[in-house]
C-alpha positions as CSV (number, residue, x, y, z in Angstrom):
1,X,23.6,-29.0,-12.8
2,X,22.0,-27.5,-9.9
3,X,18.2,-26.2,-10.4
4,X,17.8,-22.6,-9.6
5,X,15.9,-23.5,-6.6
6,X,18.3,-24.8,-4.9
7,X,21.0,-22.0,-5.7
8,X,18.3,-19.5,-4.2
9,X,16.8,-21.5,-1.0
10,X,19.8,-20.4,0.9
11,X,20.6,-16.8,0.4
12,X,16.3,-16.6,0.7
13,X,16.4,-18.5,3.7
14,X,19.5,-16.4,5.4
15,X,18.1,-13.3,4.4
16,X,14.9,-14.3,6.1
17,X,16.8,-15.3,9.5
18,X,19.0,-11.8,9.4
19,X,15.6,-9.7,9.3
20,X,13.6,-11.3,11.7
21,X,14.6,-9.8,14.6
22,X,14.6,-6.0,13.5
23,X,10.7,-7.0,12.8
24,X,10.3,-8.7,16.5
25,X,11.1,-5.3,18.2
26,X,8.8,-4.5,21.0
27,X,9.2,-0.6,20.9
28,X,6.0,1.7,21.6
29,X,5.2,4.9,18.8
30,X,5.9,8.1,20.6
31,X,2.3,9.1,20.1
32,X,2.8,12.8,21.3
33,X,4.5,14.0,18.6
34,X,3.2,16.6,15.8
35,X,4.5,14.4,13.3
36,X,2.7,11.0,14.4
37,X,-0.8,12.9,15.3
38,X,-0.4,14.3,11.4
39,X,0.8,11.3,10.1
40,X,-2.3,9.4,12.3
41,X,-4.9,12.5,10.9
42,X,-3.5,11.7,6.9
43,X,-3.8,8.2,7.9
44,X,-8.2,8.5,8.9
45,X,-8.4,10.3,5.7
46,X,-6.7,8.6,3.0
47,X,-9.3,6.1,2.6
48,X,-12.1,7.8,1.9
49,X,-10.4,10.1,-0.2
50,X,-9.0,7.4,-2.0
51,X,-12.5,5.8,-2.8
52,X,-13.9,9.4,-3.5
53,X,-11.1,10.1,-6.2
54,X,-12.0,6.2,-7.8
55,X,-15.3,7.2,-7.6
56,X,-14.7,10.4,-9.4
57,X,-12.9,9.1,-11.9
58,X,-15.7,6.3,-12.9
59,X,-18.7,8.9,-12.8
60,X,-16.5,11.0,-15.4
61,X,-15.3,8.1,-17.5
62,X,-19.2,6.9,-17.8
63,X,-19.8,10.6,-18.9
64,X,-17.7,10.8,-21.2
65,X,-18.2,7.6,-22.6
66,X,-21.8,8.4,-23.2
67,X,-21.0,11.2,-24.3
68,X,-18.7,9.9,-27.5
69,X,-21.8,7.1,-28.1
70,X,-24.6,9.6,-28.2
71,X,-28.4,10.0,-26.7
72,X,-30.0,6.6,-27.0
């Protein structure tokens, strides 16, 4: 009986030989284009509007959790 490990190691192994050189190519972004200067503008954003929304979503979770338990 062979272990699974063995059965996998070689399709993993040839499917990690096959991709690595699409991921090695040295090609430069077009950075004049409208849709990488949006895509680089959404880009800046997206983190702080990611922690804003988290943050949102905690301050009315708290409130409404103190809400249900009443005034202390």
């Amino acid at each position: 009986m062979i272990p699974i490990f063995s059965r996998l190691a070689l399709p993993l192994l040839l499917l990690t030989v096959c991709t690595l050189p699409v991921f090695g190519q040295e090609e430069a972004p077009d950075t004049t284009s409208a849709a990488y200067q949006i895509g680089y503008q959404i880009g800046s954003w997206l983190p702080f509007v990611i922690i804003f929304v988290l943050a949102l979503l905690v301050i009315i979770r708290t409130y409404r959790l103190s809400q249900k338990n009443g005034p202390k």
